[in-house]
C-alpha positions as CSV (number, residue, x, y, z in Angstrom):
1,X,0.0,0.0,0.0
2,X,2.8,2.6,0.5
3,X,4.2,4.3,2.5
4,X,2.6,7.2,5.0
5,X,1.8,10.1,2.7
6,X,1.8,12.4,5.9
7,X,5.1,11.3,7.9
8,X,7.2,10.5,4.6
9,X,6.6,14.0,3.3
10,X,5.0,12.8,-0.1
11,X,2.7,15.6,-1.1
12,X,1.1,17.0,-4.2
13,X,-0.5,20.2,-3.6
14,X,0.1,19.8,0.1
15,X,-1.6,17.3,2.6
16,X,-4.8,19.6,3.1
17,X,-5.8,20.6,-0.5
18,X,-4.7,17.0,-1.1
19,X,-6.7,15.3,1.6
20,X,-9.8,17.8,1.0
21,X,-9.8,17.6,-2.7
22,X,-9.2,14.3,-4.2
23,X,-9.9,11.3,-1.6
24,X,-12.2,9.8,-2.6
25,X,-13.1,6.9,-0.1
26,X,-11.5,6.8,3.6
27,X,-11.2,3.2,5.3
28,X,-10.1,3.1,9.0
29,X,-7.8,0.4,9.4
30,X,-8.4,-1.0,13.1
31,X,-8.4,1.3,16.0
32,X,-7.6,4.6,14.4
33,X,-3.8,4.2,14.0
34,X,-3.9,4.2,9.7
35,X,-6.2,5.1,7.5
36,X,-5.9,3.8,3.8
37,X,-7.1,6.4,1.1
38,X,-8.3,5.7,-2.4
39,X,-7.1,9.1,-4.4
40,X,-6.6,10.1,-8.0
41,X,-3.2,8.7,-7.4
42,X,-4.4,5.1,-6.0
43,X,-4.6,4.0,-2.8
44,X,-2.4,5.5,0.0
45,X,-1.7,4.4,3.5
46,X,-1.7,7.2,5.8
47,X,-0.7,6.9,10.1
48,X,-2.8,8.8,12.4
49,X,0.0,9.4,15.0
50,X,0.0,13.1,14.4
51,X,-2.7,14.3,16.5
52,X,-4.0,17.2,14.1
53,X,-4.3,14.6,11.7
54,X,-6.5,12.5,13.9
55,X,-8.8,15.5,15.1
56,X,-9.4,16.4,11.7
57,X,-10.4,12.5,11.3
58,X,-12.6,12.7,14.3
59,X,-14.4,15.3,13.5
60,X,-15.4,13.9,10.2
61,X,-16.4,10.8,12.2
62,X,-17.8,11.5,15.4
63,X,-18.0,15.5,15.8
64,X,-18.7,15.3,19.4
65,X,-14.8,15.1,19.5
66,X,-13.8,17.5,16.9
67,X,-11.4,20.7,18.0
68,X,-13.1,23.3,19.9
69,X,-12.2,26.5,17.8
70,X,-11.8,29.1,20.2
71,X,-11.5,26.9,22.9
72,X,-8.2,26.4,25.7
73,X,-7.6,22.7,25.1
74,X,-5.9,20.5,27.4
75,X,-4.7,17.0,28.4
76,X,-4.0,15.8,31.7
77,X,-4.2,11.7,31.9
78,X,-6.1,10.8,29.2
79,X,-8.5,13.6,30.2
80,X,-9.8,15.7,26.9
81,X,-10.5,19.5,28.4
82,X,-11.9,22.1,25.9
83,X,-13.0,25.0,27.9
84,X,-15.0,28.4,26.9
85,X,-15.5,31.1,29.0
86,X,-18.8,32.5,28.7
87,X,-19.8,35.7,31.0
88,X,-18.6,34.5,34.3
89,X,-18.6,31.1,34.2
90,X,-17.4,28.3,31.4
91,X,-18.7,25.6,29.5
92,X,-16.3,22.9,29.6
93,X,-16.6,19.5,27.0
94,X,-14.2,17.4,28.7
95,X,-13.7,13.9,27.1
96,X,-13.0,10.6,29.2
97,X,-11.5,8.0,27.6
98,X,-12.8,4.2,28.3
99,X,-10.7,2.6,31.5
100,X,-10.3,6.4,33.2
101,X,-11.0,6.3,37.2
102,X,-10.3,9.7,38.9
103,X,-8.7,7.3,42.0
104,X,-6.5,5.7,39.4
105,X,-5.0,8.7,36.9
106,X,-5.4,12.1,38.9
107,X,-5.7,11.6,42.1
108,X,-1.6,11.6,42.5
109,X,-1.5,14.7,40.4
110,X,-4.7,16.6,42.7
111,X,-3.6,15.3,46.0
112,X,-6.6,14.8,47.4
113,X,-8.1,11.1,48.2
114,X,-11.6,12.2,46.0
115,X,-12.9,14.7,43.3
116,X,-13.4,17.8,44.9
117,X,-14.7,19.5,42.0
118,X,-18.6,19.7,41.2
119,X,-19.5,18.5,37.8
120,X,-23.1,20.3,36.3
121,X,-23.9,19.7,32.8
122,X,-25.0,16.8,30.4
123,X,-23.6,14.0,29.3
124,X,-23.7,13.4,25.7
125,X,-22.1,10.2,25.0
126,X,-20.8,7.5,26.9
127,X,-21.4,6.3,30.4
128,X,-19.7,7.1,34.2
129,X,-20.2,6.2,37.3
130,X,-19.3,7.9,40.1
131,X,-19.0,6.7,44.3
132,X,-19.0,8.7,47.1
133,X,-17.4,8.9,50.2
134,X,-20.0,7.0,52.0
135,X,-20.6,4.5,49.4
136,X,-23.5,5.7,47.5
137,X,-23.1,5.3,44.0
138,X,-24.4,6.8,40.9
139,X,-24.7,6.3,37.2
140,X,-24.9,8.4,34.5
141,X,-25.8,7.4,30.7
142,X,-26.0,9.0,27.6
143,X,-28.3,11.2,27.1
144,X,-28.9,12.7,30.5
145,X,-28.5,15.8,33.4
146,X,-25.7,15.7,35.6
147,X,-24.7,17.1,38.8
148,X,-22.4,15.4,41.0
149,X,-21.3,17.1,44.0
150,X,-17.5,17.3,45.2
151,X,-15.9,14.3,47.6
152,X,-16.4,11.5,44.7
153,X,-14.4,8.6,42.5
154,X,-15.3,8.4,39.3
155,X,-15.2,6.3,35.8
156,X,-16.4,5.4,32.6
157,X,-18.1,2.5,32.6
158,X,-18.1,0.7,29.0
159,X,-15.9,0.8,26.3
160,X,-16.4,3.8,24.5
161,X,-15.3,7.3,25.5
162,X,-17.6,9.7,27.8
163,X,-18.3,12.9,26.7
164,X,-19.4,15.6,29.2
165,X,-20.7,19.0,28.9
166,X,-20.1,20.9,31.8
167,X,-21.0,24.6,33.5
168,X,-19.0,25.9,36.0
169,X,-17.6,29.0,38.3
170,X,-14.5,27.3,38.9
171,X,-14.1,27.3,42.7
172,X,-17.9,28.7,43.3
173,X,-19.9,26.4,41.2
174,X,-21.8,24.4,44.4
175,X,-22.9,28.1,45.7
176,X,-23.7,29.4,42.6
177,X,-25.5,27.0,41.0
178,X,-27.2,26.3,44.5
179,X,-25.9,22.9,45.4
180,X,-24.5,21.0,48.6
181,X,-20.8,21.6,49.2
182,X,-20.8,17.7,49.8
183,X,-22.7,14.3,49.1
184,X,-25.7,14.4,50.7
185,X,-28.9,11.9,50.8
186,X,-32.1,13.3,50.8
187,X,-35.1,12.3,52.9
């Protein structure tokens, strides 16, 4: 099949008037590492380790995990962050990918035993669970509110990413928004 036409710096036109202007079919070859593309040329083999490569990909395949444009992105363990500030608080898509437990990848990097950080939003794909202190649990799946109040774990449950849509006020979220500082059951 070729080489990579991205890494091995074979271009004709350059990769994006090439990629948006003669492919003609796109065939994902296992879990998103190559793609093969049938062009004017013939058929290319192309590696999706560059990770603008692979956002432009995913948002031709699933654009609840396309870039953000005017967005801060980060990446903190396998965490997706892209977060807009609107007025005084921000809207936050942040992206979990299958396998992540908070107690597990960021709780060495927060250094605190649970979440402390209220999550308010929707959850558009996926499914998490999360546990509180006291043992309660709670699951969330796709399509459906959310509000989880600070002092839990949490994880996705199932194999496909989770995909969150949060408000917040950063530290004053529980106050603003009205809601218990802590886990709470109610009678």
């Amino acid at each position: 099949m070729g080489t990579c036409i991205y890494c091995s710096g074979w271009r004709r036109n350059g990769h994006r008037q090439e990629i948006a202007g003669v492919v003609w079919k796109l065939a994902l070859n296992g879990s998103l590492s190559e793609a093969t593309f049938t062009t004017n040329w013939g058929e290319r083999k192309m590696c999706l380790q560059t990770s603008r490569l692979k956002d432009v990909l995913m948002a031709t395949i699933d654009p609840l995990l396309a870039p953000m444009p005017g967005a801060e992105h980060r990446e903190l363990n396998g965490v997706q962050l892209d977060i807009a500030r609107v007025g005084a608080g921000r809207v936050k898509r942040v992206i979990y990918e299958p396998g992540f437990r908070w107690s597990t990848h960021m709780k060495k990097n927060v250094g605190t035993e649970l979440c402390m950080h209220a999550h308010v939003g929707f959850i558009v794909q996926g499914k998490v669970g999360v546990r509180y202190s006291d043992g309660c649990v709670k699951e969330f799946t796709a399509p459906a509110a959310v509000s989880i109040e600070p002092g839990h774990d949490g994880w996705v449950a199932g194999d496909e990413p989770a995909v969150l849509i949060e408000f917040d006020f950063e530290g004053d979220t529980c106050e603003r928004l009205g809601l218990a500082g802590e886990h709470q059951h109610k009678s």
